[in-house]
C-alpha positions as CSV (number, residue, x, y, z in Angstrom):
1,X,0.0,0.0,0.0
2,X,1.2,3.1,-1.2
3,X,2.2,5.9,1.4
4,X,-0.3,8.2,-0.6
5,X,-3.1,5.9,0.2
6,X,-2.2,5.3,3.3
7,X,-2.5,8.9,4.4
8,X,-5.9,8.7,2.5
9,X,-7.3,6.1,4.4
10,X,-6.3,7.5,7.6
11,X,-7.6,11.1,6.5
12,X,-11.0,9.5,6.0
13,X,-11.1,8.2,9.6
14,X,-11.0,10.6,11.5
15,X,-12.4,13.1,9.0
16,X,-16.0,13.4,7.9
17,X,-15.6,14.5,4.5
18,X,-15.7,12.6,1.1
19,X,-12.8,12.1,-1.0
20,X,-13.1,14.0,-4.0
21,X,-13.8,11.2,-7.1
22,X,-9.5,10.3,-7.9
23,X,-9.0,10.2,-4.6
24,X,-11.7,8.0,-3.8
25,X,-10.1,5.4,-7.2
26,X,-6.9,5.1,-5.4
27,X,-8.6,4.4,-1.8
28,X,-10.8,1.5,-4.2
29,X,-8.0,0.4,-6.3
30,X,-5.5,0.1,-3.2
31,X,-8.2,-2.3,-1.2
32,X,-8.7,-4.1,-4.8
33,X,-5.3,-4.8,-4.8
34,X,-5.4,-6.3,-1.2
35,X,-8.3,-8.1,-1.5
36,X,-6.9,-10.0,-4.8
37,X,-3.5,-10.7,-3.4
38,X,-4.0,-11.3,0.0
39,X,-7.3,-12.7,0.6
40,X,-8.4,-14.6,-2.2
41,X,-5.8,-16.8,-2.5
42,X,-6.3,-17.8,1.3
43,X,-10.3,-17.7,0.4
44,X,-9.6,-20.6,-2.6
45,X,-7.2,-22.8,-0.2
46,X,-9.9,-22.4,2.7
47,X,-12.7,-23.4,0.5
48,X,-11.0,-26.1,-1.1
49,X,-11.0,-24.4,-4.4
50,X,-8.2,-24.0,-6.9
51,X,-9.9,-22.5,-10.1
52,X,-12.5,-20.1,-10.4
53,X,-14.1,-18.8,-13.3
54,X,-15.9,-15.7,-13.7
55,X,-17.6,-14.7,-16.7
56,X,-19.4,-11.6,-17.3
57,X,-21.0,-9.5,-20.6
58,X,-20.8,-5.4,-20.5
59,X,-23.6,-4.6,-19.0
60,X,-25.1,-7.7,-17.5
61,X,-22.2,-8.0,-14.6
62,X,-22.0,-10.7,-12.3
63,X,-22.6,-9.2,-8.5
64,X,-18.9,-10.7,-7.8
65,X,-17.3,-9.3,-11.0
66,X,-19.0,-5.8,-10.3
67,X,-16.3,-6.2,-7.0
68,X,-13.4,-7.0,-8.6
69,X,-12.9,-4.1,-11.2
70,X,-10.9,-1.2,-11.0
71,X,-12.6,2.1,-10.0
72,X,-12.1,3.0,-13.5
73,X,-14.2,0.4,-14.8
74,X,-17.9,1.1,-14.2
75,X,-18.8,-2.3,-16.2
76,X,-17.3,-5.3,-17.7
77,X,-16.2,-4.9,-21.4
78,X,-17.3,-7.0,-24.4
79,X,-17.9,-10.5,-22.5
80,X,-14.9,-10.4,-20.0
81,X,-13.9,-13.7,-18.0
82,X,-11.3,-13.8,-15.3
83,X,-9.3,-16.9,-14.0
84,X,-8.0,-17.1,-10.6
85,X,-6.0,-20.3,-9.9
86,X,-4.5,-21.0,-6.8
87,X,-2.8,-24.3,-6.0
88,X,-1.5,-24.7,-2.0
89,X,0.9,-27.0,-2.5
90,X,2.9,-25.5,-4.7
91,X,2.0,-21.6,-3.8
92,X,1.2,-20.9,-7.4
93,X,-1.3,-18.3,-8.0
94,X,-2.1,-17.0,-11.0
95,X,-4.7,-14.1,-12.2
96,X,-6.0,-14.4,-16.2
97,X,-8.3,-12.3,-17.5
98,X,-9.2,-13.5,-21.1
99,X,-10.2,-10.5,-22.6
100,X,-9.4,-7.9,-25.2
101,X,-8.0,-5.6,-22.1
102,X,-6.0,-6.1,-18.8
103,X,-8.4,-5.5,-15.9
104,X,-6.8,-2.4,-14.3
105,X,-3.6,-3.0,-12.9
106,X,-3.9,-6.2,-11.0
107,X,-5.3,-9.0,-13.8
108,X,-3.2,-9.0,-16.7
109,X,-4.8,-9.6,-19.8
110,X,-4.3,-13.2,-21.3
111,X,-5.5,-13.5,-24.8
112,X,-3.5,-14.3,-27.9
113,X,-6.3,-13.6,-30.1
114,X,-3.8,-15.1,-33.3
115,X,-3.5,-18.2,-31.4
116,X,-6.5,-18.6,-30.2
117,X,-8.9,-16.5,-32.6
118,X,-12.3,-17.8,-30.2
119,X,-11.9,-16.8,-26.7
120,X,-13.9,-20.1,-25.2
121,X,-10.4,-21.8,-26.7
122,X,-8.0,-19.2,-24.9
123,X,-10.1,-20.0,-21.6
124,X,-9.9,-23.6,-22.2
125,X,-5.9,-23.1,-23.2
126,X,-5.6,-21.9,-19.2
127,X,-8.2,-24.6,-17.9
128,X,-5.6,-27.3,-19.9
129,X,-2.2,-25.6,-18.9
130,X,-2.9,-25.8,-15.3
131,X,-5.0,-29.1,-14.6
132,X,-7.1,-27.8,-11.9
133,X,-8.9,-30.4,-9.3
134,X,-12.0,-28.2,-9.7
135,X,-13.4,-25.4,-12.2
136,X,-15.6,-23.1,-10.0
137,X,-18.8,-21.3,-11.7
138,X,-21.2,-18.5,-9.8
139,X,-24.1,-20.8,-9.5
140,X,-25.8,-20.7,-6.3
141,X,-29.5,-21.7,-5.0
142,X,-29.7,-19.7,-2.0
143,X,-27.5,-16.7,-2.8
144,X,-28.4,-14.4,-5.6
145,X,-25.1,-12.9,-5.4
146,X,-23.2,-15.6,-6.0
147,X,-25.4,-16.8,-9.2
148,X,-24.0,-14.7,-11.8
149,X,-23.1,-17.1,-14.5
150,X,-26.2,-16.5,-17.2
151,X,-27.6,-19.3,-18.9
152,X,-26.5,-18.3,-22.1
153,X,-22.3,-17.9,-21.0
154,X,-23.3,-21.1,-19.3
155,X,-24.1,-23.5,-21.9
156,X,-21.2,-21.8,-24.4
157,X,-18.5,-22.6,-21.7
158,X,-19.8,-26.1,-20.9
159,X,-20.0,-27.2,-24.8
160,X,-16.3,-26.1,-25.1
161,X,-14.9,-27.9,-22.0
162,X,-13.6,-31.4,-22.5
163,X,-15.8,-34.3,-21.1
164,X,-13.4,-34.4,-17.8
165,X,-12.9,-31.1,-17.4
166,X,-16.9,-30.9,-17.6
167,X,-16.9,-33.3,-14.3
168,X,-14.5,-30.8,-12.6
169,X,-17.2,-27.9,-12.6
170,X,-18.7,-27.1,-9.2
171,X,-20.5,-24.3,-7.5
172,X,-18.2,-21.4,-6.6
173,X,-20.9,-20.2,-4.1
174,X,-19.2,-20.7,-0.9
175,X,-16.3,-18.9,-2.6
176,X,-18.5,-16.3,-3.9
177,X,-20.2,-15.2,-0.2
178,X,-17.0,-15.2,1.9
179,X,-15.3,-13.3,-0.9
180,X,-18.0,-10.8,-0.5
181,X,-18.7,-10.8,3.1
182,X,-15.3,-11.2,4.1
183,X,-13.7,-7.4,5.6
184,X,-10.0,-6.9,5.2
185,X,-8.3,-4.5,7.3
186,X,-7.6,-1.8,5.2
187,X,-11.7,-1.5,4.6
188,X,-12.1,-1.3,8.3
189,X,-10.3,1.8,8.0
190,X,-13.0,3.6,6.9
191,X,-15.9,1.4,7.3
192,X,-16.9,3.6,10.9
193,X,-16.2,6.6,8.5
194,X,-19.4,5.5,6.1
195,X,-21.3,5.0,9.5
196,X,-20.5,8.6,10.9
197,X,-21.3,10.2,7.5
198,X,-24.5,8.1,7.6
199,X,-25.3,9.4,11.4
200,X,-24.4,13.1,10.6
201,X,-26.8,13.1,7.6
202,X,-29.6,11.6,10.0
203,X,-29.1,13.7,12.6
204,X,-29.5,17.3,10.4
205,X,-32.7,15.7,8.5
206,X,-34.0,15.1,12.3
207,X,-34.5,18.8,13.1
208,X,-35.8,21.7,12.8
209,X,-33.0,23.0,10.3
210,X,-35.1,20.6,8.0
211,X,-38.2,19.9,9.8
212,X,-41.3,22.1,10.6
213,X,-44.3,21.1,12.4
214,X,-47.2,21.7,10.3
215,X,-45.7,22.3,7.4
216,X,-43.2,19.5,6.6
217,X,-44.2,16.0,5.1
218,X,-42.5,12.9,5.1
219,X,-42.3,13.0,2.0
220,X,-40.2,16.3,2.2
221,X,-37.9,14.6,4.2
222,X,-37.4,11.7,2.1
223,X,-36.2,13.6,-0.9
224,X,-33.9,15.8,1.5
225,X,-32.1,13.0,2.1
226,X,-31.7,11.8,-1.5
227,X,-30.7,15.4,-2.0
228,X,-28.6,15.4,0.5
229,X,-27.1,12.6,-0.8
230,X,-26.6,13.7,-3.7
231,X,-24.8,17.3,-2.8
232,X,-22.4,15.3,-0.6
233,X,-21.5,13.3,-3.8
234,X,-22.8,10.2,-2.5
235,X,-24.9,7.9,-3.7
236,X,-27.6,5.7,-1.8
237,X,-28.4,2.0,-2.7
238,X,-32.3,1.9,-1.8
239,X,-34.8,5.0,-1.6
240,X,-35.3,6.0,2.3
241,X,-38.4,6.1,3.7
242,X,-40.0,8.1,7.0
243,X,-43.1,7.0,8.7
244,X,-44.9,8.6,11.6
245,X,-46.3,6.7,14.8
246,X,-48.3,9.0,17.0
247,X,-51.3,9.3,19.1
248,X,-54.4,8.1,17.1
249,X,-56.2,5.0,16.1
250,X,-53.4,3.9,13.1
251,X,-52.3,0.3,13.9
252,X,-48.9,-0.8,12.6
253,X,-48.3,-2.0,9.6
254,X,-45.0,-3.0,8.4
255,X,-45.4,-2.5,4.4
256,X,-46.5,0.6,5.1
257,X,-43.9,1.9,7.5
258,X,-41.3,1.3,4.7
259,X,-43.2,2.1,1.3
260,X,-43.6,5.9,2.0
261,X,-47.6,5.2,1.4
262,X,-49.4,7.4,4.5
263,X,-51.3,10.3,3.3
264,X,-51.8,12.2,6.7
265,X,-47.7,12.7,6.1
266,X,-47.5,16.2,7.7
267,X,-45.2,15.9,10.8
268,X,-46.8,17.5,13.5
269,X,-45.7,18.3,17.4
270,X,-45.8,14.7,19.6
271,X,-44.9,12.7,16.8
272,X,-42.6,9.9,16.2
273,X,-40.8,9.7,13.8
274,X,-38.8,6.8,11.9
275,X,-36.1,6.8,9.3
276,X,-34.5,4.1,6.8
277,X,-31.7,5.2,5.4
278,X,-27.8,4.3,3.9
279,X,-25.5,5.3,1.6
280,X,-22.7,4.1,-0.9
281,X,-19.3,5.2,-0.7
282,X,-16.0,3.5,-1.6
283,X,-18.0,0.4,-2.9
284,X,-19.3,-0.4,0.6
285,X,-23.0,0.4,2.1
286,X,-25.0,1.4,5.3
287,X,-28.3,0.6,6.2
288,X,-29.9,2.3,9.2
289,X,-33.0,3.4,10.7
290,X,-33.8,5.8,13.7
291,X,-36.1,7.6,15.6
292,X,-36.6,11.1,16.3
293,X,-39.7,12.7,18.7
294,X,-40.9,16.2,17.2
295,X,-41.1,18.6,21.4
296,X,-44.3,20.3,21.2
297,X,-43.4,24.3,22.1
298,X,-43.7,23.5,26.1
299,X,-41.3,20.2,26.0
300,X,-37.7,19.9,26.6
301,X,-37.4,16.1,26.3
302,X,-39.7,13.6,24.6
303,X,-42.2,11.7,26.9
304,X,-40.3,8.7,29.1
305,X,-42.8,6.0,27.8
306,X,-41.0,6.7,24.0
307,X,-38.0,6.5,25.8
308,X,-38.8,3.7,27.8
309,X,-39.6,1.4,24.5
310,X,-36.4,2.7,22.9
311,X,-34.6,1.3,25.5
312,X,-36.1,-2.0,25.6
313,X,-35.3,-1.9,21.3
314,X,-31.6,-1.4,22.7
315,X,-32.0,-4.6,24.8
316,X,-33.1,-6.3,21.9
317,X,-30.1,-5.5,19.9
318,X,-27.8,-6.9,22.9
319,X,-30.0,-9.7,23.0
320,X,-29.2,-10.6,19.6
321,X,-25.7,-9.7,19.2
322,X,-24.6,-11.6,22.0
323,X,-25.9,-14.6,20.1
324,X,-22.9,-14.0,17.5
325,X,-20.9,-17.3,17.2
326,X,-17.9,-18.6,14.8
327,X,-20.2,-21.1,12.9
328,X,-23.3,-20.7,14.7
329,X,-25.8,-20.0,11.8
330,X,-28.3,-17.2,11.2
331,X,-31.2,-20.0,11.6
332,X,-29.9,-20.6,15.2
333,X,-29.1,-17.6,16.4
334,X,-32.6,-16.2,15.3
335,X,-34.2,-18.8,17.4
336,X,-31.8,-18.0,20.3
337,X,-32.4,-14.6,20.5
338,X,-36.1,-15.0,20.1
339,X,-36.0,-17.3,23.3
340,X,-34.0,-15.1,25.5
341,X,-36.3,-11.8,23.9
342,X,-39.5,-14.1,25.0
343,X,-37.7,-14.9,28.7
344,X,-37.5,-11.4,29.2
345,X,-41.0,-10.4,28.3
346,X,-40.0,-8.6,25.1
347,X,-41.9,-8.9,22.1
348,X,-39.8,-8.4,19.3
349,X,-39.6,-9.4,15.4
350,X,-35.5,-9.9,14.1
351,X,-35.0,-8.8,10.5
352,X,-30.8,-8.8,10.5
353,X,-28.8,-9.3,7.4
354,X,-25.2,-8.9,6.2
355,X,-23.8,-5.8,5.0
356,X,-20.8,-4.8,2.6
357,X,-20.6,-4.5,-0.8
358,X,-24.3,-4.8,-1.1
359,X,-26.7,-3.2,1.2
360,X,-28.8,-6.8,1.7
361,X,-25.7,-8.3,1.2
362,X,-24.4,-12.5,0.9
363,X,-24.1,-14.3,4.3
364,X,-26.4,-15.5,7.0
365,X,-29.7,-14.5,7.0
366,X,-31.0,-13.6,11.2
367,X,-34.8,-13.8,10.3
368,X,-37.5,-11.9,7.9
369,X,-39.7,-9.5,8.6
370,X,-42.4,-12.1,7.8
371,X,-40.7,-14.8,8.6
372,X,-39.6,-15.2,12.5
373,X,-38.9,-19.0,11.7
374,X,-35.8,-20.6,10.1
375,X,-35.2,-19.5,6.5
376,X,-34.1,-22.3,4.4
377,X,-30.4,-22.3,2.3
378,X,-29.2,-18.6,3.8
379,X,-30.4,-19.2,7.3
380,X,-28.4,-22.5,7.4
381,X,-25.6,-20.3,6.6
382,X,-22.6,-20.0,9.5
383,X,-21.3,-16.9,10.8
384,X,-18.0,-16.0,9.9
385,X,-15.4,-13.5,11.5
386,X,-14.5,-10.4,9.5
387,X,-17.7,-9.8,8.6
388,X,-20.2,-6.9,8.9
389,X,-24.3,-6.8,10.2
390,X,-27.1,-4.2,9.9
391,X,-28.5,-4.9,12.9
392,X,-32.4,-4.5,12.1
393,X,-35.1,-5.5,14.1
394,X,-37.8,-4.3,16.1
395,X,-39.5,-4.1,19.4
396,X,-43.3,-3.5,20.2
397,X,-44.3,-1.7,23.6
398,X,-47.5,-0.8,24.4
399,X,-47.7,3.0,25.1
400,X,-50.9,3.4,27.2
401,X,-50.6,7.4,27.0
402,X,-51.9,6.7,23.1
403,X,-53.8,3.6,24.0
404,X,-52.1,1.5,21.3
405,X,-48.3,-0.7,20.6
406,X,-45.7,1.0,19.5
407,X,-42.9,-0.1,17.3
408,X,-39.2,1.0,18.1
409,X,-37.2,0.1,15.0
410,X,-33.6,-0.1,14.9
411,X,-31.0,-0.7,12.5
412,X,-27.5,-0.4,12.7
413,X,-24.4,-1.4,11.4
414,X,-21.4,-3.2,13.1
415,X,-18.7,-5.7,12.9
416,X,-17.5,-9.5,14.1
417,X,-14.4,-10.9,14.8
418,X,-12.6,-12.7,17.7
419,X,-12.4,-10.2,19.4
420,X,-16.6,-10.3,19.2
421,X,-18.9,-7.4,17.9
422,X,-18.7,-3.8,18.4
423,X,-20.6,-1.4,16.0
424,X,-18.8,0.7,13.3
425,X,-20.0,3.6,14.5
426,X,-22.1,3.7,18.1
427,X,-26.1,3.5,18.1
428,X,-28.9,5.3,18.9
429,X,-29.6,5.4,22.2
430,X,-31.7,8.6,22.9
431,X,-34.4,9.7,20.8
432,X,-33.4,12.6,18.2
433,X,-35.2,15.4,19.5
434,X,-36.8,18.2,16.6
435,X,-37.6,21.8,18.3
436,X,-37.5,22.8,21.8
437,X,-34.4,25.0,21.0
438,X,-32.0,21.6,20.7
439,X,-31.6,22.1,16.9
């Protein structure tokens, strides 16, 4: 790692400011570089794989190829296919990309298009030269990401490839997810970073710099924050949404508290309010949602039954999160947490995925929404270390001030490894207050 990026990386930990656009390429192509020379190789030995293939048309990317190009590249070019061969034993490893171009500075191209005029041949040339024990292809059943291989680059590879070199193909898809849900240490740098910027942005649309009573919808607010976004040079990966709780006869509904669909959207004094929100910087994503209570003009601090269920949603995170376990999988530590949440009187639904380079992103799944039982294929998933959570769930307390149950939902973003979990960048754990002279 270059000294310049090193500076970089260390400028955006501390700082919270984005990295004009060719600073931000040399932060990407310096963790590119890492992630193909240090961890792959140890991913293909740990999963028992010694060739994978990756094949990809402009403009129909594979999730995983999308990863591996250079911050120059917005998209593959022509059809391109990559080649990563790693064999243990003899600490050979090789990168090939068999395409008209090198892939940025880190996969040479490796097409003699005299020699081998059809690049199916030039791939098979590699596949023949280095005898692997296995020929790895993004199919998956259970992970979307790691199923990137279309039919039609599919069939073409498979009518080249010799009869026993046609036995040798299996699923890359346990390759696939830990290359994508694995962290490396140079990411951590400025993973917190994403989650700060994330927080800031949250805590300005919560207040009355951008919020007032009466007049303000939800809808307002949701496109201040794609603005917002957008002015800070960001980008976001889903559209937010805001939904209002307060004192009437509305019952809960989760569709609607994340489709932006209320029509009584003014925000109004005593209300509570709920955000989903996350960016996308430097190829990695947040995902979190918090609260905010909008003082009437005689309050200071919002009502001790909202902050009463916000802290029982805080228990429910610590509930959950101290289910984390090497191995354990998502399916397991849903139903632990659920049991403990039950023991303590705490009715709560878990929703928690993976996070990284995509927002719902490849690893175990920690319950649905609308499914609090085990979830087949990604459930049965194990946890790994070095991997990052959006820790999103919710509690229900029944406020008898409004005569109804509230729902405190929470998502925010952290980290595992031995050392346990921690999150990237704190949580909430006080109501954002709007008016009242705090903002």
């Amino acid at each position: 790692m270059s000294k310049i990026v090193l500076l970089l990386l260390l400028s955006i930990s501390t700082q919270a400011q984005v990295l004009p656009l060719k600073e931000q390429a040399k932060v990407i192509d310096a963790v590119l570089e890492n992630r193909l020379n240090q961890l792959l190789p140890t991913l293909m030995e740990k999963n028992n794989i010694d060739m994978w293939v990756i094949i990809s048309r402009e403009y129909n990317e594979d999730p995983v190829l999308k990863t591996m190009l250079p911050a120059t590249w917005l998209s593959a070019r022509r059809r391109t296919i990559l080649v990563f061969y790693n064999n243990p034993t003899t600490k050979v490893y090789k990168k090939f990309a068999v395409a008209r171009y090198s892939v940025g500075d880190n996969i040479e191209a490796n097409w003699d298009m005299k020699k081998f005029p059809d690049q199916w041949d030039a791939l098979n040339n590699i596949i023949e030269t280095y005898h692997p024990n296995k020929i790895a292809l993004n199919t998956s059943l259970n992970f979307g990401h790691a199923d990137g291989i279309d039919h039609t680059e599919y069939e073409q590879l498979t009518q080249k490839l010799s009869v026993d070199n046609k036995a040798k193909v299996v699923s890359a898809s346990n390759l696939a997810v830990a290359w994508l849900e694995t962290r490396t240490p140079m990411e951590m740098q400025y993973y917190s970073q994403l989650n700060s910027i994330t927080h800031k942005i949250i805590a300005e649309g919560f207040s009355s710099k951008v919020i007032t009573p009466g007049i303000t919808t939800t809808e307002d607010l949701v496109w201040w924050f794609r603005q917002k976004v957008n002015d800070l040079g960001l980008t976001t990966w889903f559209h937010p949404s805001v939904e209002i709780q307060r004192n009437d006869n509305a019952v809960f509904d989760h569709l609607k508290a994340f489709t932006n669909t209320d029509k009584d959207n003014i925000i109004r004094t005593g209300d509570l309010l709920h955000v989903d929100f996350g960016i996308t910087y430097l190829r990695l994503n947040t995902d979190v949602q918090e609260h905010a209570y909008v003082l009437a003009p005689d309050e200071k601090e919002a009502p001790s039954y909202l902050n009463n269920g916000l802290k029982t949603a805080n228990r429910l995170q610590d509930i959950l999160t101290q289910q984390f376990k090497e191995n354990k999988t998502g399916n397991k530590i849903l139903s632990d947490a659920l049991a403990q949440s039950k023991q303590e009187n705490i009715k709560g639904v878990i929703y928690t995925h993976p996070l990284g380079f995509h927002g719902h992103a490849a690893g175990p799944t920690i319950g649905m929404w609308d499914n609090q039982n085990n979830t087949p294929g990604s459930g049965d998933y194990p946890m790994h270390y070095k991997t990052a959570y959006s820790i999103e769930l919710n509690a229900a307390t029944f406020i008898k001030e409004w005569n109804k149950e509230v729902r405190f939902m929470l998502e925010q973003n952290g980290y595992f490894d031995e050392k346990g979990f921690w999150y990237l960048d704190g949580r909430q754990t006080k109501l954002h207050l709007v008016g009242g002279g705090n903002n």
